[in-house]
N, C-alpha and C positions, 0 to 999 in steps of 0.2 A: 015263580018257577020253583019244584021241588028241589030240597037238598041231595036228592040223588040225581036229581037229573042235572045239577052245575054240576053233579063230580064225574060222572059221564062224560057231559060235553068236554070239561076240562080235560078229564084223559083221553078222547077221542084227540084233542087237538096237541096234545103232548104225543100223543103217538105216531101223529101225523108228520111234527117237526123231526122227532125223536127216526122217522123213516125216512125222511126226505135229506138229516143231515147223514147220518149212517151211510145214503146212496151216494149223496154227494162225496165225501172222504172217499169211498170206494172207487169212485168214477175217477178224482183228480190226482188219487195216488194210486191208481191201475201201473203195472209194469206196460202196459201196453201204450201206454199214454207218453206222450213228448215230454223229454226231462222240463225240470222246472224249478222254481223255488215250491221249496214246502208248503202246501195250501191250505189255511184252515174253513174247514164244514164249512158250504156258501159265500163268506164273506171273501175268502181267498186272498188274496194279498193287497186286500183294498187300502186297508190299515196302515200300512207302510209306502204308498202311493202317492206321492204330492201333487195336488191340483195344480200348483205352479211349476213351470218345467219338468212334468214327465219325463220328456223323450231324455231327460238325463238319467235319470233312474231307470228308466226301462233298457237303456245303453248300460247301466250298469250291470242288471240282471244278464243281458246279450252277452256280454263280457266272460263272465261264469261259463256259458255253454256254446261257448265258441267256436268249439269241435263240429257242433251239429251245424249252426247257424239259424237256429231259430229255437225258440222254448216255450213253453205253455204255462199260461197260469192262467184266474179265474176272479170273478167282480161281481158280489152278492147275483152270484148264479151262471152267469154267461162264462162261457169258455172264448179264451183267447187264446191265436195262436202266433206270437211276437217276430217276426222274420230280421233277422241282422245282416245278412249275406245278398247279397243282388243276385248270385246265382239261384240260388231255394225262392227269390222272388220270382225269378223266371219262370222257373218250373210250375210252381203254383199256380201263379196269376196271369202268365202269356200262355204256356205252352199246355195246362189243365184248366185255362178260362174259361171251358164251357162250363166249368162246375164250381168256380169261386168267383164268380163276378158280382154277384147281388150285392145290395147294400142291408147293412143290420139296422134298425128300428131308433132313429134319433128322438128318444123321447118325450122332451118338452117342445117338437114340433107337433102340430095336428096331422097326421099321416104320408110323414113325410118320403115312405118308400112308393106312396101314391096305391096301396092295397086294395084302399078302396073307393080310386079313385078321383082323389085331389089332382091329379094333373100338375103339381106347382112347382117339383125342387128338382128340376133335372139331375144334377150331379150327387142325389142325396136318394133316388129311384130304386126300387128294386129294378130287378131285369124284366121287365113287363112289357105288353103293347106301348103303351104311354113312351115311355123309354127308349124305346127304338127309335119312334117315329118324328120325335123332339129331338133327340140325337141327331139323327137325318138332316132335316131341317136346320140346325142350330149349323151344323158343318156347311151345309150350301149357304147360309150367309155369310158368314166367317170367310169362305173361300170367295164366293165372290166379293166383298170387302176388298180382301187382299189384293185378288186380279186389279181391281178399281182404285190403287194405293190408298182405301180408305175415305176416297173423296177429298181425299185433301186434310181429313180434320184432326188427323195429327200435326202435320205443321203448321196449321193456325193458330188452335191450343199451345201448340211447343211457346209459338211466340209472343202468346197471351201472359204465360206461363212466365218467362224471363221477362219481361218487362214488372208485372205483380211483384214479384222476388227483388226485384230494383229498385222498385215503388218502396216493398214492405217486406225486408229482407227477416224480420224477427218476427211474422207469423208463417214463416216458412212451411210447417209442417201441414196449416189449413190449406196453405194455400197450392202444397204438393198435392193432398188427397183432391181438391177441388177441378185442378188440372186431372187427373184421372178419370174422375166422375163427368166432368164435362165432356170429357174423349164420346167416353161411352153414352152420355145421354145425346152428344148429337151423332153416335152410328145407330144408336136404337130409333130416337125420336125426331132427329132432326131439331134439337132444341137444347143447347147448353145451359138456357137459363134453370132446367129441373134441377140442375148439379148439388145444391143445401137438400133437399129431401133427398132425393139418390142414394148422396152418401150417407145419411141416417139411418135409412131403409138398410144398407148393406152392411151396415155393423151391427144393426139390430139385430138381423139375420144371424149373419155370424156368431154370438156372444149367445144367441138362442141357441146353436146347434154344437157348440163347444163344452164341450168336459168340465171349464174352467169357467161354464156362464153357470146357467138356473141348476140349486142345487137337485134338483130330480133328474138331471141327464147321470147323477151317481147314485143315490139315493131313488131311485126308481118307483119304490113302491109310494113315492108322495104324490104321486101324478094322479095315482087313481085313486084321492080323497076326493070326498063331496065336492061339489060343485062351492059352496060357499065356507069351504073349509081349506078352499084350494088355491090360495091367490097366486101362483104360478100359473097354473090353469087360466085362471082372469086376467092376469095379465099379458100370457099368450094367444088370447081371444081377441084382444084388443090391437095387438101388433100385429098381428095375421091380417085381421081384416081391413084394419087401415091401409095394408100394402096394399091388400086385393085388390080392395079400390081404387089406389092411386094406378097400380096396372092398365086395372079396365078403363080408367078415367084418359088414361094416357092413349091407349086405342083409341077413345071413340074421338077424341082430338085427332088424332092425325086422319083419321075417318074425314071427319070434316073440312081438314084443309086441304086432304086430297082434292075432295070434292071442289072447291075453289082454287085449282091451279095451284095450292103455295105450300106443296110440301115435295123436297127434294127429298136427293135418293136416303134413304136409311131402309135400316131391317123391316123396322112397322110396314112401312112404305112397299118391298118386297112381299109380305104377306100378304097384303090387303090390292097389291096386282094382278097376285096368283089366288088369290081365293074366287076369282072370277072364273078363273079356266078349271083347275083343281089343287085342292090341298087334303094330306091324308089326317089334321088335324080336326077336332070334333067340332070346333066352334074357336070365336071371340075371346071365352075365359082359358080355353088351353092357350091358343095364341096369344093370348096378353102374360100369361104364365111364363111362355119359353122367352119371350122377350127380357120381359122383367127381369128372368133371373141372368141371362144373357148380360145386361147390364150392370147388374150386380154385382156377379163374379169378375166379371172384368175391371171391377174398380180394387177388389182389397189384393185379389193374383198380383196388382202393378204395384201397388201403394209401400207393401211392404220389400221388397227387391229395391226397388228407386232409393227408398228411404235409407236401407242398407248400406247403398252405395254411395248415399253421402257420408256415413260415416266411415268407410274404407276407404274414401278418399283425406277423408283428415289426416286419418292416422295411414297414411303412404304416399307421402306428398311425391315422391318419386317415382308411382306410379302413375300422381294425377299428372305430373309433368311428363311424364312418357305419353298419356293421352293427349293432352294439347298439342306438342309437338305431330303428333301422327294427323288430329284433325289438322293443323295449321297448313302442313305442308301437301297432304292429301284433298285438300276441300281447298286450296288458294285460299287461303281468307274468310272462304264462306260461310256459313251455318251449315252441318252436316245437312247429306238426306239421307233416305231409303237406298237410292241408288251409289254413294259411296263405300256401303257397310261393307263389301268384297275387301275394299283396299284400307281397312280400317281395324285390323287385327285385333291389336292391343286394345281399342275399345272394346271389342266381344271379349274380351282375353277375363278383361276388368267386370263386366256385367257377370262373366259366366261363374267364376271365381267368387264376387261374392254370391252369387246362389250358391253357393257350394259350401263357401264358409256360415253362410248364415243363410239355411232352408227354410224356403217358406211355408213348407209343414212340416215340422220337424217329426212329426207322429206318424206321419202318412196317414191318408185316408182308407177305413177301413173297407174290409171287402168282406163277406160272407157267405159260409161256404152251403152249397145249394143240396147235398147229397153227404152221406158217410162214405170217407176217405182212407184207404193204408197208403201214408206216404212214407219213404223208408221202412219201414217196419212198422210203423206208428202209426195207432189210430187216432185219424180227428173224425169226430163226430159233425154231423147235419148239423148249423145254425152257428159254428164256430166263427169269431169275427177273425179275421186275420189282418194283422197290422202291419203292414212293408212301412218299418222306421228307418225313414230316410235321414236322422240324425246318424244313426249306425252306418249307414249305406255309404256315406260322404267322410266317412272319416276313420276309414278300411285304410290302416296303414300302409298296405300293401300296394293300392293303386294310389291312393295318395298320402303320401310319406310327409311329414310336419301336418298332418292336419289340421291343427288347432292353428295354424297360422295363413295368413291373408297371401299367397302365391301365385299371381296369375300366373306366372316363368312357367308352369307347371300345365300349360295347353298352348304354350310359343315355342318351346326349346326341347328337341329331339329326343335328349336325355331323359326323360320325365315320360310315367309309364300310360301317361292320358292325352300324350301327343299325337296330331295329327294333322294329314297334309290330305289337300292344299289348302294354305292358310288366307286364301280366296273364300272357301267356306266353311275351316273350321277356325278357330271353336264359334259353337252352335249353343245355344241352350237346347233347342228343339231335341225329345229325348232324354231330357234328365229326368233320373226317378225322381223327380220333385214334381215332374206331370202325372204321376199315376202309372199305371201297369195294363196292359192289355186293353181289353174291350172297355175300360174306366178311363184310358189314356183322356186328360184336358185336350177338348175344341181348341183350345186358343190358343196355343204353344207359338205361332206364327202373331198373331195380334200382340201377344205377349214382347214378343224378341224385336218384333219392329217397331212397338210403344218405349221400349229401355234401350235401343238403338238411338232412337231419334230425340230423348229426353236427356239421354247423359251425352250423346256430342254435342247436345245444346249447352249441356251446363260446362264441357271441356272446352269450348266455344267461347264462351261468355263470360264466365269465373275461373277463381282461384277458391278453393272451400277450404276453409280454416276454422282454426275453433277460434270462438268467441273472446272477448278478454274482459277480465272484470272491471268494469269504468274505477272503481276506487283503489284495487292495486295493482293492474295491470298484468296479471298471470292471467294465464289463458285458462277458460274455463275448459272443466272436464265432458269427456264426450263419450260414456260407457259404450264398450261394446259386447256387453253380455247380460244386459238392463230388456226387456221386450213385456209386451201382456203374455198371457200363456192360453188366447187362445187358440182355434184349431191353424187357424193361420197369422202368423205372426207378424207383428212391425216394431221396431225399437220405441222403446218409452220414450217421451218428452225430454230434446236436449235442446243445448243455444249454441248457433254457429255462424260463422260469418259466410254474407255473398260475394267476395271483393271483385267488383270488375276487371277485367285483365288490361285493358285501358280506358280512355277517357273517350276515345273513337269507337272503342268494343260497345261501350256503353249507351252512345249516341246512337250507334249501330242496328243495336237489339231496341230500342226505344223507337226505331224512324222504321224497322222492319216489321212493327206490332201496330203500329199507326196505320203504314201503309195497307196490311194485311188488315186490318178494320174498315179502312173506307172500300178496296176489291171485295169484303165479302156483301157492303151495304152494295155497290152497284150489283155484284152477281146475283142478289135476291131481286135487286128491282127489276135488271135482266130475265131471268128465269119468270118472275108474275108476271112480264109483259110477252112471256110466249118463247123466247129464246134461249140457247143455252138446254132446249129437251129435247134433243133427239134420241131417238132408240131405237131400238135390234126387232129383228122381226119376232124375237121373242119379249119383248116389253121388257126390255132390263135397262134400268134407268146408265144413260150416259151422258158422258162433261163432254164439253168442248171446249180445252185450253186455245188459249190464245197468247201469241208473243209476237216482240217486237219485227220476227224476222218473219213472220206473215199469221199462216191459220195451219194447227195441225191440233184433228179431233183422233182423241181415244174412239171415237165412234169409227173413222174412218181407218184404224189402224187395225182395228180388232176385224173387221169386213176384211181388209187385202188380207191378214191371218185368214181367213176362216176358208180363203180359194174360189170365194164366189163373184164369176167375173161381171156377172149382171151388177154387183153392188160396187165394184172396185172403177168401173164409170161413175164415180161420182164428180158432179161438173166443179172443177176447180175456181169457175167464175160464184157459184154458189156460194162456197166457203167462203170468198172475198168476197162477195155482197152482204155477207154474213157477219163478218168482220167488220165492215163498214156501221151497218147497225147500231152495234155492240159498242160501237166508238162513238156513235152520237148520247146512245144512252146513259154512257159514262161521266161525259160532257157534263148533263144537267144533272148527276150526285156533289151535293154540295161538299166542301173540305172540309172536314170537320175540327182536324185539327191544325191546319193552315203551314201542313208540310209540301215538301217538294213533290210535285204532281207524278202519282204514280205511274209505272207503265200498267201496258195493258192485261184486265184481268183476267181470271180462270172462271168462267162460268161452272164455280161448285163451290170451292172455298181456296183461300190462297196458297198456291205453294210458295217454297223456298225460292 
């Protein structure tokens, strides 16, 4: 190449930057523009941004422009619009949602607003077809779940769950996330055993779409080197598609055991019902997509909250003792359920609390805005991400005063400006800006409060949580409470604590209730292969039929006398008792496995409490 022609190119491409930053400064320091910190050309305030805890810096920036409740700055080029106030989040994101809901471009995913059609990351979506119609769908199983107390498979897990903990109280924290992932792979698949890959899949995920994983989700323009210059890229090639696989691999298994009688109710199971009559999905790989991630999400949403509240239980042992007391005397004795949670305050009080003290996105999820906006005066531009930081949000002195401290009083006691009655149903998590904003609002807000329901009256149930003590000098080891990863959703870093059982009977208790709950779920499967235990709705929606000592009463038959239809509410009551009878022989020939006291009679789906 001629020497006039490098000095050409060269000043074509100096003049190029030399235009681009000029417009930028103009654009970021416009009067017209939301106050902000000083931004410099492009890079904006990337420079003084730390990948570990953000949301404390950007609360610090929030702090500055407090007046307004929100401020602007900028990240080698994108415009951010930072919201600190829960009112300015309303307005934006509920009550102008039709023009800020989209999601912004997670770049070390392979198209993950689904643009151009990947079909794969629901919650990560622009607002598209794909989007809706997975939405739809993910909420009708969700809700029917819930109608269905989940099948049961929270409280089998729960007491899978505390007996492990008994077993092996010092790998507590595998064996918390594994209780999660198991929930979720048997309401996805009907199969706990996926639970080791599940939970791999879901943090791999995660740590791909976080700030704080692959440097090109900051660094941007490294995405788009060469294919072999790009090991990010290679390495996202490689995670992608392993999950895809294991997705569709996961489908065409429950495919198959449909087919032979031996797949009970889960999500998959739902799909592959209705895909006979009609589904507004394209196929197999969207369907195996909204599952997937359906499971996914639901294991780190709980992981981090749970994990939380074992650390606020150490350090306020007189909250943890207000909790057992309330289980003790509210539940007789018993192991929480679902249907106690009305008369069990202080345990919501305690769950809600620490969500609050310790957010599970402390960044919020961003949204981006679909149109150019004058809000107050101020222009935001098309393609602005807007950040509702719910670190900010929660610790708004004004509704909640001491915020930096661990206060349940502050949703039980009248005085407090986030009380509320009746303490029957509140406090609620359902609703906190930790689920998102508007048309974004998280599915699973109800899975969510009924999974930390049913896990922490188990552990107020069954332990006393204490911190750990050093075998050589006997001080109690330390339990940070401001130690976590920094990605987009958070769990506390790695600590040691103790399980202490609350008695010697508590213990026997939880160990003869996890046994029992193991041999009910081996005869309800051999039950259910042999034909029984599947009755269903005229619309094919899988249903149980519990069984107890005081005769036969089916969720099938209760959901019929609901529904007003007298033709189905004849159902012959000698039926059900022939039905029962069965069910008693095939019980019979499931061998003890572990040569306890002979269960009562089981739940044809999974055990309950």
């Amino acid at each position: 190449m001629q020497p006039l022609t490098l000095l050409a190119l060269g000043a074509a491409i100096v003049g190029c930057l030399a235009y681009q930053m000029l417009k930028a400064y103009r654009q970021i320091n416009d009067p017209k523009s939301p106050p902000g910190p000083v931004q410099l050309p492009y890079v904006g305030r990337i420079h003084d941004l730390p990948i570990e805890f953000m949301w404390i810096k950007l609360k610090e920036w929030g702090d500055v422009y407090a007046q307004t409740g929100f401020y602007r700055t900028t990240m080698l080029g994108a415009n951010f619009l930072v919201l600190t106030d829960e009112k300015i989040a309303e307005e934006l994101l509920v009550k102008k949602a039709k023009f800020n809901s989209d999601r912004p471009v997670i770049r070390s995913l392979f198209d993950s607003k689904s643009t151009y059609g990947s079909m794969e990351y629901l919650p990560l979506m622009g607002k598209n077809e794909y989007w809706a119609r997975q939405r739809k769908l993910t909420h009708s199983y969700l809700t029917e779940a819930s109608n269905a107390r989940y099948y049961n498979v929270m409280y089998f897990e729960c007491k899978r769950w505390l007996a492990r903990l008994i077993e092996d109280p010092d790998n507590f924290q595998a064996i918390l996330e594994d209780m999660c992932s198991k929930v979720m792979c048997q309401l996805t698949w009907d199969d706990p055993e996926l639970s080791t890959y599940c939970t791999k899949s879901a943090w791999g995920l995660l740590r791909q779409m976080s700030p704080a994983g692959p440097i090109t989700n900051v660094l941007t323009p490294l995405w788009h080197l060469p294919w072999h210059l790009n090991p990010w890229k290679r390495a996202e090639r490689k995670r992608h598609d392993e999950q895809q696989d294991w997705w569709m691999e996961r489908l065409t298994t429950t495919r198959e055991k449909m087919a032979k009688g031996e797949m009970r109710p889960c999500f998959t199971r739902q799909y592959l019902e209705k895909t006979s009559k009609k589904t507004t999905l394209s196929g197999d790989y969207e369907a195996s997509c909204v599952l997937g991630m359906l499971a996914l999400v639901g294991i780190f949403t709980v992981v981090g909250p749970l994990s939380y509240y074992l650390v606020a239980m150490i350090h306020h042992p007189k909250w943890q003792e207000a909790v057992q007391r309330e289980v003790d005397e509210k539940c007789n004795g018993r192991l929480p359920t679902l249907e106690d949670a009305p008369n069990l305050p202080i345990l919501r009080a305690c769950i809600k609390e620490t969500m609050r003290w310790r957010p599970n996105v402390p960044t919020g999820v961003a949204h981006e805005t679909e149109a150019d906006d004058i809000f107050r005066g101020y222009f935001i531009p098309k393609g602005t991400r807007i950040l509702p930081l719910d670190w900010a949000f929660l610790r708004n002195c004004d509704k909640y005063p001491d915020p930096d401290s661990f206060r349940p009083e502050r949703w039980l006691e009248p005085g407090w400006p986030t009380y509320q009655e009746p303490l029957t149903q509140f406090p609620t998590i359902k609703g906190m800006t930790s689920f998102g904003w508007g048309q974004r609002q998280c599915l699973g807000q109800t899975l969510t409060q009924d999974e930390l329901i049913v896990a922490c009256g188990a552990l107020a149930w069954a332990f006393t949580l204490k911190p750990k003590t050093d075998p050589k000098t006997g001080a109690a080891l330390p339990v940070p409470t401001d130690k976590s990863n920094s990605l987009l959703i958070i769990r506390p870093d790695p600590f040691s604590m103790a399980f202490e059982p609350r008695s010697e009977k508590r213990k026997e208790e939880a160990l003869r209730l996890w046994s029992q709950a193991e041999r009910d779920d081996i005869a309800a499967r051999k039950a259910f292969l042999e034909g029984l235990g599947n009755d269903r709705g005229e619309k094919g929606e899988p249903e149980a039929v519990p069984i107890n000592g005081n005769g036969v009463k089916t969720d099938w038959l209760c959901n019929k006398m609901r529904d007003g239809d007298k033709e189905r509410q004849n159902v012959s009551l000698d039926r059900l008792e022939q039905l029962k009878q069965d069910i008693l022989i095939h019980i019979k020939s499931v061998p003890d496995l572990h040569a306890e006291p002979t269960p009562t009679a089981p739940i044809i789906n999974r055990s309950t409490s």
